[in-house]
N, C-alpha and C positions, 0 to 999 in steps of 0.2 A: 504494500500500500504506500503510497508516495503523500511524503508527511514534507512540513515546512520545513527548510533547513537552519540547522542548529551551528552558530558559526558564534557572533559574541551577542551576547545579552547582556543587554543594559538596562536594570530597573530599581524600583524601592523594591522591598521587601516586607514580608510578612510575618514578625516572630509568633513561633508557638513553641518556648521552651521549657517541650514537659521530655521525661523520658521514657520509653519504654511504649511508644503509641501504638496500640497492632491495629490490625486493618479489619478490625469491626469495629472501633474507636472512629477509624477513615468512614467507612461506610458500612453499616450495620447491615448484618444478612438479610433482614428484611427486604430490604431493597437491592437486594439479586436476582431481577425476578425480568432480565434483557440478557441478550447475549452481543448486541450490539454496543457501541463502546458511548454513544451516546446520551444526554441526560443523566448523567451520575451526579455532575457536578451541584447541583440542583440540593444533593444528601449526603455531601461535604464534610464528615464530622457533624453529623445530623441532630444526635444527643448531645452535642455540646452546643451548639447552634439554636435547637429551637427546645422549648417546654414542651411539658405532655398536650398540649393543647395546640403549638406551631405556632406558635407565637415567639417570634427573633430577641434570644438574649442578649439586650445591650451590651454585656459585660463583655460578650466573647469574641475573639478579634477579631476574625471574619464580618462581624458586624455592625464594626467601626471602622470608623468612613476616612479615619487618617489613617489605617493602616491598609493598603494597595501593595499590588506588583505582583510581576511573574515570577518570584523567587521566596518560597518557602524554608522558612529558618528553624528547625525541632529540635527536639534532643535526643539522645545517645539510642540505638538501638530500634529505630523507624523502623517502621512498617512490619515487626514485627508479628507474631502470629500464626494465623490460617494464608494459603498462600496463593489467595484470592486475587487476581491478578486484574481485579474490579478495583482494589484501590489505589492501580496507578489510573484505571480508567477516570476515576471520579477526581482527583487530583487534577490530570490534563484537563477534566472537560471542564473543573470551572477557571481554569484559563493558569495555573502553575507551568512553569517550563521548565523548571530546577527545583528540587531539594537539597537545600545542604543540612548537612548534620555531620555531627563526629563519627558515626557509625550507625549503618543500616542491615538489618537482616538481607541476608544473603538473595533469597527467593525476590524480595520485595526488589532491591538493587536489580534483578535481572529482569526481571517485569517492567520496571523503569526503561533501563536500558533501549529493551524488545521494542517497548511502545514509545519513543521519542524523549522520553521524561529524564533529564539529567540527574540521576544522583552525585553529589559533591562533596566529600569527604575529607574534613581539612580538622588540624588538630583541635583539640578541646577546648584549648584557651584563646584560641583566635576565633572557634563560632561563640565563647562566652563573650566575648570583647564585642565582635560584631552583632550580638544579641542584645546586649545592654544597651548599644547603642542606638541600634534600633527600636528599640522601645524608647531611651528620652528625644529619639529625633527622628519619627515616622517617617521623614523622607531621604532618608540616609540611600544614598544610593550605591549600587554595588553590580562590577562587569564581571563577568564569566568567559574567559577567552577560552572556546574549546580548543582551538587551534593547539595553541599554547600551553592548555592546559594550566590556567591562571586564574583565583578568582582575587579580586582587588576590589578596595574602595579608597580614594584619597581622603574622605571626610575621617574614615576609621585608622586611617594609616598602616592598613592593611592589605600584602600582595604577598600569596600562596599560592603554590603549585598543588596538584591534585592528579591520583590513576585513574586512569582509566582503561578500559582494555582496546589494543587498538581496532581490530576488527568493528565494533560498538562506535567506537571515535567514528572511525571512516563511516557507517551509515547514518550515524546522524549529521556528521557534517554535508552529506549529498541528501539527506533526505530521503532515505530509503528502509527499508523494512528487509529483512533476512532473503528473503523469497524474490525482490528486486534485485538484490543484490546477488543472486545467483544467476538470473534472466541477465543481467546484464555481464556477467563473464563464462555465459553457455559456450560460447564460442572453444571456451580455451578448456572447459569444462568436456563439450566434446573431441578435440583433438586430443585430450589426456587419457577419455576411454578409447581413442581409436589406437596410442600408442600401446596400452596397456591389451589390448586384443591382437597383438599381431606377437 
């Protein structure tokens, strides 16, 4: 599937520095009920977001109006859980394009990856820095250079490198999905089975 491409992103951010969030926290089983990647966003952290009656808790960050951007800030241990691969859907579809955190479950990081979603993994005391500070200055802004493999902000005086696997690197940055990216080196794909047949 041919997704947008992921080269540098430049936005505010979002803190939500809890630890250990799994992804019924993300998006509650309940609302597994598509197989389409569509509308998830919508139940986002669904119980932390609205009361039993759906009605939007001011308190919670998602629905405060200074805290905006395509870049998600949590704590140690994301996505953790069932390995429901719904809650990087709900993530993208209400409009994230990176998480960072200090460490992500495994399953969750690969789910990301598969579906366009940057997981960013930088040490602990540089997301607590740029956590804090994005909390007393909602518009703290912060780039992500896939390329480069860099995330920075000059307000936080913050610039870190970050893994990533390269194969993942390379279809996000063209914008491609696994299965494109096979289509698209068939070519060398079948002169390899016609060497190995002869």
């Amino acid at each position: 599937m041919k997704r947008k491409k992921f080269t540098i992103l430049e936005s505010t951010c979002v803190p939500l520095p809890h630890a250990n969030i799994d992804t019924d926290q993300i998006i509650p089983a309940r609302f597994l009920n598509s197989v389409t990647r569509e509308g998830f966003g919508k139940n986002l952290f669904r119980d932390w977001r609205y009361d039993s009656e759906g009605k939007a808790l001011k308190k919670f960050i998602l629905n405060r109006s200074e805290y905006k951007g395509s870049i998600l800030l949590t704590g140690s241990n994301f996505g953790c859980g069932s390995s429901r691969e719904h809650a990087v859907w709900a993530i993208a579809d209400y409009g994230f394009r990176a998480v960072v955190s200090d460490s992500f479950a495994d399953i969750f990081a690969n789910n990301a990856l598969n579906n366009g979603l940057l997981p960013v993994m930088i040490p602990a005391e540089t997301l607590g820095r740029l956590t804090e500070l994005t909390i007393r200055k909602p518009g703290t802004r912060v780039k992500i250079d896939l390329e480069k493999q860099v995330l920075s902000s000059e307000e936080a005086g913050i610039s870190v490198g970050f893994a990533i696997n390269a194969f993942k690197k390379e279809c996000l940055l063209k914008g491609l999905d696994n299965i494109d990216y096979l289509l698209g080196i068939r070519d060398e794909i079948t002169a390899f089975e016609v060497r190995r047949s002869t």
